[in-house]
C-alpha positions in Angstrom: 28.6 73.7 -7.0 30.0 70.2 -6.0 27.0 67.7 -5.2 29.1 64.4 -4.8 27.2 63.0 -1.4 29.9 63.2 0.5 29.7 67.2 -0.2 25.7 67.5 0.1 24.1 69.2 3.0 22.2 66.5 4.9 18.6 68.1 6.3 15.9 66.6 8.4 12.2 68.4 8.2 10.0 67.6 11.4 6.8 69.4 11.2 3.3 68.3 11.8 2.2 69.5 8.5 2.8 67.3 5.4 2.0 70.5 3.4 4.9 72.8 5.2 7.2 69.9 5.0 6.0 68.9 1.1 6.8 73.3 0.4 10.6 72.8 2.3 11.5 69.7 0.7 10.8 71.0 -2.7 13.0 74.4 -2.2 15.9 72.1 -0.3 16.1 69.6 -3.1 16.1 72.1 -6.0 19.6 73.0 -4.7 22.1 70.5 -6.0 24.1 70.8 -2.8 21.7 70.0 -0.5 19.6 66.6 0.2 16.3 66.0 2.4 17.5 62.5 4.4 14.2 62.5 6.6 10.7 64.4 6.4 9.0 63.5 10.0 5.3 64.9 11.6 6.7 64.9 15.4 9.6 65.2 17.9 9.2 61.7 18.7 10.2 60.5 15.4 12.6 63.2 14.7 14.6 61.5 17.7 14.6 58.6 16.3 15.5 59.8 12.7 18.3 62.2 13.5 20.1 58.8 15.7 19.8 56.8 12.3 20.7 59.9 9.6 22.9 62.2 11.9 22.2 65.2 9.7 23.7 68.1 9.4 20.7 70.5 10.1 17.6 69.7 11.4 14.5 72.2 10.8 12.2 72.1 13.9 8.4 73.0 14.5 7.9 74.4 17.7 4.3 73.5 18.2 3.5 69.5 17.0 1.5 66.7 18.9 2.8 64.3 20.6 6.1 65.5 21.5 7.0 69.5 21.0 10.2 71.0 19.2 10.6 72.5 23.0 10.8 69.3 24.3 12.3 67.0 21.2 15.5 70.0 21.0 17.5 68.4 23.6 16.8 65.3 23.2 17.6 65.5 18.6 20.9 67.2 19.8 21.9 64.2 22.2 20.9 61.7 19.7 22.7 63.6 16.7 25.3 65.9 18.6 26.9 67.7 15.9 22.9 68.4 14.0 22.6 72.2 13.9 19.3 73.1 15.1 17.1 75.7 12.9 13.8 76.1 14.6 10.7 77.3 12.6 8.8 79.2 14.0 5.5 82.1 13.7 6.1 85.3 14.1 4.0 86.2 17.1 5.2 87.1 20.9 4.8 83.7 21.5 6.4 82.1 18.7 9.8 84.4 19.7 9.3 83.7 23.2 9.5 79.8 22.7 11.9 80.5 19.8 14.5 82.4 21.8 14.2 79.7 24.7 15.2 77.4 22.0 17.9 79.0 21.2 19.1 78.8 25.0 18.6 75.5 25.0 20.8 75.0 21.6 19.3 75.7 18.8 21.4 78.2 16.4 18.8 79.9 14.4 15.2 80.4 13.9 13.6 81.3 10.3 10.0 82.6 10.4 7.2 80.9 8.7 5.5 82.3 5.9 2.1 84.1 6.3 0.7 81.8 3.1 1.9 79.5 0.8 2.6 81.8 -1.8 5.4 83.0 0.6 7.7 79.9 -0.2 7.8 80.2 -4.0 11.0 79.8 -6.4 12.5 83.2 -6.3 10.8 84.4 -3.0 12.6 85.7 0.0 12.0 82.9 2.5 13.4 80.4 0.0 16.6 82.7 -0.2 17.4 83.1 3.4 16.6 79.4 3.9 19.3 78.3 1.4 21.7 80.9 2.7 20.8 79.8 6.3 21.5 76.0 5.6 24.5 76.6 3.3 26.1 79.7 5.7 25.8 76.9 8.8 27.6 73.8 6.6 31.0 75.6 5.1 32.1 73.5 2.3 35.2 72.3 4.2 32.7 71.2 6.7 30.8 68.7 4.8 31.3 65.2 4.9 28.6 62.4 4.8 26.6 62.8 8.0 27.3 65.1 10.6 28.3 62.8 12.7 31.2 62.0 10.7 34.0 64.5 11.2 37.8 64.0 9.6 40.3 62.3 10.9 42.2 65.7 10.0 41.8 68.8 9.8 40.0 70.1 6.0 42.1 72.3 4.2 40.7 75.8 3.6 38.8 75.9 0.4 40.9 78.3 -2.5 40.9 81.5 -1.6 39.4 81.1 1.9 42.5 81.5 4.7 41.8 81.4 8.4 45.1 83.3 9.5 44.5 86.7 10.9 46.6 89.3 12.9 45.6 91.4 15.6 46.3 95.5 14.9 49.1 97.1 16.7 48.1 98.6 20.2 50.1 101.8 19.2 47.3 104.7 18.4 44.8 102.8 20.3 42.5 105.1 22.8 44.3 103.5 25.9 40.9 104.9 28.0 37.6 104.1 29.2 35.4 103.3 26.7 32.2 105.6 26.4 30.2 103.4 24.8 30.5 99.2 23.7 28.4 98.6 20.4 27.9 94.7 19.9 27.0 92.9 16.4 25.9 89.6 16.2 23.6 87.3 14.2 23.5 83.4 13.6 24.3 82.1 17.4 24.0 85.8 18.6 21.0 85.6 21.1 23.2 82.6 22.7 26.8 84.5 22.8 25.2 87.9 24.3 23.9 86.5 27.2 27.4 84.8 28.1 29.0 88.1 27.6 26.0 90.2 29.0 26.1 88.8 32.2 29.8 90.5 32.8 28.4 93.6 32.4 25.9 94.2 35.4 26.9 97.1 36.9 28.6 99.2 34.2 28.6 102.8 33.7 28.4 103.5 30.4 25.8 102.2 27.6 25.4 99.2 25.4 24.1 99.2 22.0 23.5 96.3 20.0 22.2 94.9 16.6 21.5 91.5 16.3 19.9 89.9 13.2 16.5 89.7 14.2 12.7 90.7 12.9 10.8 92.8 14.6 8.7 90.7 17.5 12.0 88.8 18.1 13.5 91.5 19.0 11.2 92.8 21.9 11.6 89.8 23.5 15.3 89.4 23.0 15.7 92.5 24.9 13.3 90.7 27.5 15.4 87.8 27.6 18.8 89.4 28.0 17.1 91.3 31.3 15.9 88.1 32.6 19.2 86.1 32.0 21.9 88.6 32.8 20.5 91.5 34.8 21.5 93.7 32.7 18.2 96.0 32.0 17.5 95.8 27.9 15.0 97.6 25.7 13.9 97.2 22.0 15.2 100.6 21.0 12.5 102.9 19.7 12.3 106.6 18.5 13.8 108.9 20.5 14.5 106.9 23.4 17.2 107.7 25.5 20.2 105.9 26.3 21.2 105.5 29.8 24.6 104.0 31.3 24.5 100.6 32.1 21.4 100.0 30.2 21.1 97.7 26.8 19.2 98.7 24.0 18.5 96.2 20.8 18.0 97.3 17.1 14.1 96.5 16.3 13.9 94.0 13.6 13.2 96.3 10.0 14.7 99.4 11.4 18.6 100.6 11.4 19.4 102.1 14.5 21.2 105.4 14.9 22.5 107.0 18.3 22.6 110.4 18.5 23.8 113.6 20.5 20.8 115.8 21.2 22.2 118.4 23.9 23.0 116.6 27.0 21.2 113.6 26.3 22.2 110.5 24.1 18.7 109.4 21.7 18.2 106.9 19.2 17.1 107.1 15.9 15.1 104.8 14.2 16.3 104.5 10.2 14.0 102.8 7.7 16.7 103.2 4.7 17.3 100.2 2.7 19.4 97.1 4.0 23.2 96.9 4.4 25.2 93.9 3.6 21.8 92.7 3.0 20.8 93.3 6.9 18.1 95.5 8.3 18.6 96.2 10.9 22.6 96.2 10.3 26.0 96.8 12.6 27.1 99.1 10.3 24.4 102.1 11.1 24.7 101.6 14.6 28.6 101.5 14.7 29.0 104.5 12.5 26.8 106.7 14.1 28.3 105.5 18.2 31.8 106.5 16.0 30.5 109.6 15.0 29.5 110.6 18.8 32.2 109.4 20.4 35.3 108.5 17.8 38.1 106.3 19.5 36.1 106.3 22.5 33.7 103.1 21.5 34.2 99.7 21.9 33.0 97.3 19.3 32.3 94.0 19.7 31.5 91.4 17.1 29.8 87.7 18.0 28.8 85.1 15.9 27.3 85.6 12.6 27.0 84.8 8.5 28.2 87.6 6.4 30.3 90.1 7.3 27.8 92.6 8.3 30.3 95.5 10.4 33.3 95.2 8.2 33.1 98.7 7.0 32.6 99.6 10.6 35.4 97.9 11.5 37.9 99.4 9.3 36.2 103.0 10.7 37.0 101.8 14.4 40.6 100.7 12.9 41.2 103.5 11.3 40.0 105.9 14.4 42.2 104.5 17.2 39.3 102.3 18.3 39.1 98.7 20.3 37.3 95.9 18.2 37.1 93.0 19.6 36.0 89.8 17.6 34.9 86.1 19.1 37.1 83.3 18.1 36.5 80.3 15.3 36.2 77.5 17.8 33.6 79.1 19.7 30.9 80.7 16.7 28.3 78.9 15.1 29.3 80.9 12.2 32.6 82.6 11.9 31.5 85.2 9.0 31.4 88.7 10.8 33.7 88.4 13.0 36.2 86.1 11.0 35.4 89.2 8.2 37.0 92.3 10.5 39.9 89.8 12.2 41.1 88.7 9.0 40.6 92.0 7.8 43.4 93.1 10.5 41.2 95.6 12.5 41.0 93.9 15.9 42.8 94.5 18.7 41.9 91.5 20.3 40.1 88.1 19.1 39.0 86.2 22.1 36.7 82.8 22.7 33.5 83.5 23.9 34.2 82.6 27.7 36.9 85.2 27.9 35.0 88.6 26.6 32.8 89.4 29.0 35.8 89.5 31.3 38.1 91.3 29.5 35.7 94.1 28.1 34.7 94.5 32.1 38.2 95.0 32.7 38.1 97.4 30.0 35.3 99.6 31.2 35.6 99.1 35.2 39.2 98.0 35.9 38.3 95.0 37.4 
């Protein structure tokens, strides 16, 4: 792994505890690729630190004296514009709450704290989402020596890695209404669905969506995507049922299934093991929508790491579906969807702005 400087992964810490900060600086700086430039107790100074270090991620407490990560978001992301913003953050209704406004406000991600120190040990799973998390936000083509340094041109793709994708042919493509639009997202997700949410106020069939979430995050994600689009939204639980123009989210821990019981559509909680590493993951959900309703579904995949819905994707292909997938320029991450559009399954790849409207057209012709 190259760890020339000009290829490391600058991070800044600010967290009121010297302990937390002490326990993330160690796991950061045991990677080769990745460097600690500042360690700071408040928002105040993180400010000040991310104007003088412009790193590429900063790692935000939500609750600190002085000055808040609420407050100090806005304010770090003015001061160091192209910082990505992970906040940190408990896993309680109020820690999501705050967490999800932060990611309105423009943070990209949130990672959970630990329930004890033990938590952040070499070889546990906090320190390998964290290293995924920082590395899956800073491509290698994408490194340089501060964020705030970009080049002059564009980086060539890294070996093996090409951008180029083609759209599938519109010939065997269910040229119909939808009866259903599943959605995947994850890193940048919570951000993207309420942009395209808010075109869908009104619609007549369901939505069905997995974002990577935990469980309390995802309660109040549903919450949030009522409050900011219209569109009701529930946490799906067992044996629900799914109603047109309503929005229902995976829980955090559980796949989610939709099935055909009767008249009525119901979902299915699934507590089998992860896919593509993901739990809850797209690739439940989409199969099972598939298996109810074949060419007749709509699939939609946002922003994300990974490439969590590819084999999902190629079902949709393969089916006569419609998969649509958001652009480069507009994801924090381009992994899922860049995953299915280089993979040729998508009949349409679109920036973020432009998919609400055109899935509305889709479902209600206007």
């Amino acid at each position: 792994m190259d760890s020339s400087p000009d290829k490391q992964i600058h991070v800044m810490l600010v967290d009121d505890s010297a302990v937390i900060r002490g326990a993330l600086s160690r796991i950061l700086e045991e990677a080769p690729d990745i460097k600690v430039v500042a360690s700071v107790a408040n928002g105040e100074m993180g400010i000040g630190s991310a104007r003088k270090y412009q790193p590429h991620i900063v790692i935000l407490d939500i609750e600190m004296p002085i000055m808040d990560g609420i407050v100090a978001l806005p304010k770090i992301l003015e001061a160091s514009p192209n910082s990505k913003v992970i906040m940190f953050s408990s896993l309680t209704e109020k820690g999501a709450d705050i967490s999800l406004k932060a990611l309105s406000l423009g943070a990209v991600e949130c990672i959970v704290k630990p329930s004890s120190a033990s938590g952040v040990g070499q070889g546990s799973e906090f320190q390998k989402n964290l290293l995924a998390t920082v590395r899956g936000l800073v491509p290698q083509g994408e490194r340089t020596a501060t964020a705030g340094v970009r080049p002059t041109a564009p980086a060539a793709p890294a070996a093996g890695s090409v951008e180029s994708f083609s759209l599938r042919s519109q010939i065997g493509v269910f040229p119909g209404k939808p009866a259903i639009l599943a959605i995947g997202s994850s890193t940048g997700g919570p951000q993207a669905l309420f942009e395209v949410i808010k075109s869908f106020k009104g619609f007549d069939i369901p939505i069905v969506i997995t974002q990577h979430m935990p469980a309390t995050f995802t309660k109040i994600l549903a919450e949030h995507i009522g409050q900011q689009t219209g569109v009701e939204a529930h946490e799906g639980a067992e044996g629900m049922k799914v109603e047109k123009g309503k929005a229902y989210v995976a829980p955090g821990g559980h796949h989610m299934k939709i099935v055909k019981e009767g008249l009525d559509l119901v979902i299915r909680l699934d507590d089998g093991p992860p896919e593509n590493f993901c739990k809850p993951s797209v690739e439940p959900m989409f199969r099972s929508v598939i298996d109810v309703f074949g060419n007749k579904v709509y699939g939609l995949i946002l922003t994300g790491m990974g490439n969590d819905g590819i084999g999902a994707g190629k079902l949709l292909n393969d089916g006569g579906g419609h998969l649509v997938a958001q652009d480069k320029a507009t994801s924090v991450v381009w992994g899922m969807p860049g995953a299915v559009a280089k993979a040729g399954y998508c009949t349409f790849v679109l920036p973020l702005n432009e998919i609400g409207p055109h899935i509305r057209r889709a479902v209600m012709g206007s």
